[in-house]
C-alpha positions as CSV (number, residue, x, y, z in Angstrom):
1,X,124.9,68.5,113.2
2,X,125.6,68.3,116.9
3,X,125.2,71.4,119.1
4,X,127.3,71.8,122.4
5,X,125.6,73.8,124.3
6,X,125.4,75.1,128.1
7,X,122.9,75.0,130.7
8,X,123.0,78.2,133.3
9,X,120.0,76.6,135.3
10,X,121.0,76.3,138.8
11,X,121.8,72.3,139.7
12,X,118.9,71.7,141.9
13,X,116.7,73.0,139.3
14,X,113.2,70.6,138.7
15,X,113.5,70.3,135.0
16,X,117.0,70.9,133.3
17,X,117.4,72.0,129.9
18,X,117.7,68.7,128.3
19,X,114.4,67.3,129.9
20,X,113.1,70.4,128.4
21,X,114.6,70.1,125.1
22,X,113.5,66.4,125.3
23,X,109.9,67.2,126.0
24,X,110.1,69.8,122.8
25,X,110.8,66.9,120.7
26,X,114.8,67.3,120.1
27,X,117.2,65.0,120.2
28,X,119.2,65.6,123.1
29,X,121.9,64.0,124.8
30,X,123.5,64.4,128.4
31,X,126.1,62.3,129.8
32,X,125.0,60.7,133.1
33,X,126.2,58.9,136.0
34,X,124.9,57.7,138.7
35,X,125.8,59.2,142.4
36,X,124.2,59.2,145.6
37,X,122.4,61.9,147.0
38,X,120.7,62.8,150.5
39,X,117.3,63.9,150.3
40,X,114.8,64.0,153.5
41,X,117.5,62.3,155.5
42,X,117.5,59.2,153.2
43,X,120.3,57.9,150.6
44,X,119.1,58.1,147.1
45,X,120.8,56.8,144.0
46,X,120.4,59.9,141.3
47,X,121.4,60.0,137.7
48,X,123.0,63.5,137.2
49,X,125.0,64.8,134.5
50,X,128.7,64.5,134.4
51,X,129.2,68.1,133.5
52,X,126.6,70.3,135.4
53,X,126.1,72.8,132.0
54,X,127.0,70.7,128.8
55,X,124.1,68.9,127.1
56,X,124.2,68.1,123.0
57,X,121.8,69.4,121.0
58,X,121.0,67.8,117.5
59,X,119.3,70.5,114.8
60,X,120.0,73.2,112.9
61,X,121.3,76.2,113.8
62,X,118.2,78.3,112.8
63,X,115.6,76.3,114.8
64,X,118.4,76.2,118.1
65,X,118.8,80.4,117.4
66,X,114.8,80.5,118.3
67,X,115.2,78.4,121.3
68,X,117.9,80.2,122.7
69,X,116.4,83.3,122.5
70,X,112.9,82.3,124.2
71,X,115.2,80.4,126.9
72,X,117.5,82.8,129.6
73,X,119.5,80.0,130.5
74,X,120.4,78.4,127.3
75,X,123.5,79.4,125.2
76,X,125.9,77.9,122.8
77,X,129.4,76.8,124.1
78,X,131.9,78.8,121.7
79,X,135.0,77.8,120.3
80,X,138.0,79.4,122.6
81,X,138.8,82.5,120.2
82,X,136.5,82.7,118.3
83,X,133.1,83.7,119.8
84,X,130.9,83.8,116.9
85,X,131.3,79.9,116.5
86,X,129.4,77.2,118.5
87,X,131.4,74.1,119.0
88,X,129.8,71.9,117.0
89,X,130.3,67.9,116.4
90,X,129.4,65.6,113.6
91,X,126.9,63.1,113.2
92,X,129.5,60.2,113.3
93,X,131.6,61.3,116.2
94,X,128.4,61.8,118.2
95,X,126.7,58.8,116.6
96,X,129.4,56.8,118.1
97,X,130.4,58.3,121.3
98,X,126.1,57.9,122.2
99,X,126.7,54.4,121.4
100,X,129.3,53.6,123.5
101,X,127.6,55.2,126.5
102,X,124.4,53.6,126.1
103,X,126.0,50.0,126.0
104,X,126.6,49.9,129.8
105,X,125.6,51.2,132.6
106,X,129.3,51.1,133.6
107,X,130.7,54.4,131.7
108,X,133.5,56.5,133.1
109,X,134.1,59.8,131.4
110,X,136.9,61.5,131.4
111,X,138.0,65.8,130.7
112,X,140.6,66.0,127.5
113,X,143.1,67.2,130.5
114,X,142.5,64.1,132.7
115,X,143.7,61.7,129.8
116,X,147.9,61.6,129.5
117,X,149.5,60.1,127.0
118,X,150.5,56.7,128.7
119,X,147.0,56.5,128.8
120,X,146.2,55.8,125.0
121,X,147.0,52.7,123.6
122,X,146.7,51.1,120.3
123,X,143.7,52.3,118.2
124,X,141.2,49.1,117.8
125,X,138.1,48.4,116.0
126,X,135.4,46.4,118.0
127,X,134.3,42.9,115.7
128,X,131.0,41.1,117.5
129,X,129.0,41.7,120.4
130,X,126.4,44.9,120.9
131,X,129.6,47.4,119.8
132,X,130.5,45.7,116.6
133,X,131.9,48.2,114.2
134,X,133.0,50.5,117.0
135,X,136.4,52.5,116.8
136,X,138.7,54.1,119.7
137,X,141.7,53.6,121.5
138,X,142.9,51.0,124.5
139,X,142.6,52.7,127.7
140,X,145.4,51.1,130.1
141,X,144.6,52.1,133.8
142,X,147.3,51.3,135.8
143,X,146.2,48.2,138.0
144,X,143.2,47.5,136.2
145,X,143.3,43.9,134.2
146,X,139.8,45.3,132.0
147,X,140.2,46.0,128.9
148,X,138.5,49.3,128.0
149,X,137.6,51.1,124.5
150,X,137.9,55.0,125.2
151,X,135.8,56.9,122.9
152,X,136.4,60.7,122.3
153,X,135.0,63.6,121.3
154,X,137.2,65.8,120.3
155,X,138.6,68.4,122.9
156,X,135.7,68.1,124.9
157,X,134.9,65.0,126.1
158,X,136.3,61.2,126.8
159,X,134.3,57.6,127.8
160,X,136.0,54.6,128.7
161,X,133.6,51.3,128.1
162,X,134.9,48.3,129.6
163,X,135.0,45.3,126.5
164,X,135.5,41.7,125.8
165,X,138.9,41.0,124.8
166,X,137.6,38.2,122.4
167,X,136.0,41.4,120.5
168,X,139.5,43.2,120.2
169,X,141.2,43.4,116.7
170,X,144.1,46.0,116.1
171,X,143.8,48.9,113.8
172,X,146.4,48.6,111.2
């Protein structure tokens, strides 16, 4: 089980909380994208995450409680309503959505409010290539000719993967 959880560390801290959690041998993932940053009067390229305080956490829930209570500026993210439940995601979903992100470098994530419903095309299945077996939706961008496989999770998350049309095939 997937963990969402929330880092309170300020954003020019050294070491975030998933190159912490890294480093204590969890599996961790944090989406990142690339931007450019000035530091010392020169132009840098930086990975940073795409949401300052969301990382995901895979382990139980026991071993997570200890960690969060040694670490100030850990915490789960809770379900809206009901506080005593930590928004949690399955192996698949997760399995999945890290998949898609690691394929390219080229990842564009989108909120669960930025995506509109003209935005969601037909569901597909991806057949070949490094995503084979891969399931989503058609992104269609206005303007864009790319064809692009938008992966969710669920309410809290969204990445759009650019993908080779010859890989396409429908969802019945």
């Amino acid at each position: 089980m997937w963990y969402v959880m929330r880092d309170l560390k300020r954003p020019n801290a050294k070491v975030k909380a998933y190159q912490h959690l890294e480093e204590s041998g969890f599996e961790v993932f944090t989406p990142l994208h690339w931007v450019v940053v000035v530091a010392g009067g020169k132009k840098m390229r930086r990975q940073v995450p795409v949401i300052s305080d969301m990382l995901f956490v895979r382990s139980s829930r026991e071993i997570l409680d200890k960690v969060v209570a040694l670490t100030d500026t850990l915490q789960y993210r809770f379900e809206k309503g009901k506080q005593a439940t930590p928004i949690t995601v399955r192996d698949s979903e997760m399995t999945a959505f890290v998949r898609a992100c690691g394929s390219t470098p080229e990842v564009k994530y989108y909120l669960p409010e930025e995506i509109t419903p003209s935005m969601i095309g037909n569901p597909i299945r991806i057949i070949g290539g490094t995503l084979d077996g891969l399931e989503g939706t058609l992104l269609s961008t206005r303007g864009s000719r790319k064809k692009r496989l938008l992966v969710q999770l669920p309410g809290l998350l969204a990445a759009a993967i650019e993908v080779t049309p010859a890989y396409i095939h429908p969802i019945d």
